[in-house]
N, C-alpha and C positions, 0 to 999 in steps of 0.2 A: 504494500500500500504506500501511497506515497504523501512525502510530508506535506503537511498544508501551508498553505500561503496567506499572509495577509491581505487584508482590504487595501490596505497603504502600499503596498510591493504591488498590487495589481493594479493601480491607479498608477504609479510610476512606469508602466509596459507600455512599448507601443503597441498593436494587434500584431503584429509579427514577433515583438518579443513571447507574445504570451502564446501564440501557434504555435512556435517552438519549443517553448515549457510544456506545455501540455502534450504537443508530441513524443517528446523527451520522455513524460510519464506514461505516455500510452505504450509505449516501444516497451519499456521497461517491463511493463506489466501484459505483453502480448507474447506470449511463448510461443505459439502458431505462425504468425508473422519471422518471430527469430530462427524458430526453427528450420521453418521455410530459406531465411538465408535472403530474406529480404536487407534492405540496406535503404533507410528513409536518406533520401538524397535534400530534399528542399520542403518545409512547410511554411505557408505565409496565411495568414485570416484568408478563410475560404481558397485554399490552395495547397496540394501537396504535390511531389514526386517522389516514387520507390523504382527499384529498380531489383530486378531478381533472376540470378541466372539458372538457366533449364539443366537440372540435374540425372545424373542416367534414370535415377528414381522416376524423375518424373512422367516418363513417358509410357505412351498408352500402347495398345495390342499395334499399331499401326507405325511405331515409330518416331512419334510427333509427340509434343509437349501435351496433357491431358491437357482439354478443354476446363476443366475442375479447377486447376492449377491458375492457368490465367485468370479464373475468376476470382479466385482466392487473392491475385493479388490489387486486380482491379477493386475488391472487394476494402480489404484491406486499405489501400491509396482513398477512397472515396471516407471510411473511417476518420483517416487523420485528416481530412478537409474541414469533414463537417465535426470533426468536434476541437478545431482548431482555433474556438469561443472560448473554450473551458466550460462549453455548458453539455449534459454527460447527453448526448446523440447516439438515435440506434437506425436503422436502415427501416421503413417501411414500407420500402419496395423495391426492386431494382430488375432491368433486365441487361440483356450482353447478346453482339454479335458478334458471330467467332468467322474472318473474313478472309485469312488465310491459317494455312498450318507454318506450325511455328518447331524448327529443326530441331535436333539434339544440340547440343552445347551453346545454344546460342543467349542469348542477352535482351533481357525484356524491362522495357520501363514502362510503367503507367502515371499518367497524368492527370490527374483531378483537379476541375474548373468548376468552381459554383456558378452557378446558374442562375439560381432567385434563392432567395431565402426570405420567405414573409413570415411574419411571427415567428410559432415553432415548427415550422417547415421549409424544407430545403430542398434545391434540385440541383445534384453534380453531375459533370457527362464525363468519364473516364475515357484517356484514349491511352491504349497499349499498344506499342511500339517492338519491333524487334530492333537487331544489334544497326540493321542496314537504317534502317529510320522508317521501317515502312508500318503501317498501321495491318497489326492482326487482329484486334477485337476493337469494339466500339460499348461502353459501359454506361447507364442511366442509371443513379440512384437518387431514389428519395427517402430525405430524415426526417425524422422527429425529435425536436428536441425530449426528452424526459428529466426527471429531477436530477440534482444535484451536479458535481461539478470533479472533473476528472484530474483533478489539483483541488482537493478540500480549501474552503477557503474559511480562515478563521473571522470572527468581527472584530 
């Protein structure tokens, strides 16, 4: 769990410092993500980039990166977007187009761009990338904010 933060230390953040905090705790506390071998490249207020290379593991009957896998990190990258508020956000919906197949060893980054965000709802579009730069999947999620805050914040 991770330590909590003051009212007055979050009023001194800009929204990129505090994207960063709060992804810094979410990494921390996300074993699926590490294990997976992701590597958070970039978070900014409603923005991330990961990056994750396609391991022998990963691949499916056919040779090719699981379609699974890509989600997971698309899935993943849209997480540290939207809850790069500090307010604790969960996925209330999401779909994925898988538009090419994605090699053995190769190198995958996903990009999360918020969209809208009114009230406690959010719309990210995820684009996964491989190593050449070319788009293998295309990613929609929508959040919900829910209670509390993924950095405790003291009064």
């Amino acid at each position: 769990m991770s330590a909590s933060i003051s009212t007055q230390t979050l009023d001194d953040m800009t929204p990129d410092e505090l994207a960063r905090a709060t992804a810094q705790a979410m990494y921390e506390a996300d074993g699926c993500s590490r294990a997976l071998g992701m590597e958070l490249l970039d978070v900014r207020a409603g923005y991330a980039r990961l990056r994750m290379a396609v391991r022998p593991e990963f691949l499916n009957g056919h040779q090719i990166c699981h379609g699974g896998l890509i989600f997971t990190l698309a899935d993943s990258t849209f997480a540290f977007a939207c809850n790069s508020y500090n307010l604790n956000t969960v996925a209330s919906g999401c779909s994925i187009e898988f538009l090419r197949p994605v090699q053995p060893d190769d190198v995958l980054t996903a990009e999360a761009v918020e969209q809208v965000l009114s009230g406690r709802n959010g719309i990210y579009d995820i684009r996964v990338t491989n190593r050449a730069g070319e788009t293998v999947a295309v990613f929609r999620g929508k959040s919900a904010q829910i209670r509390g805050n993924v950095i405790p914040v003291e009064a």
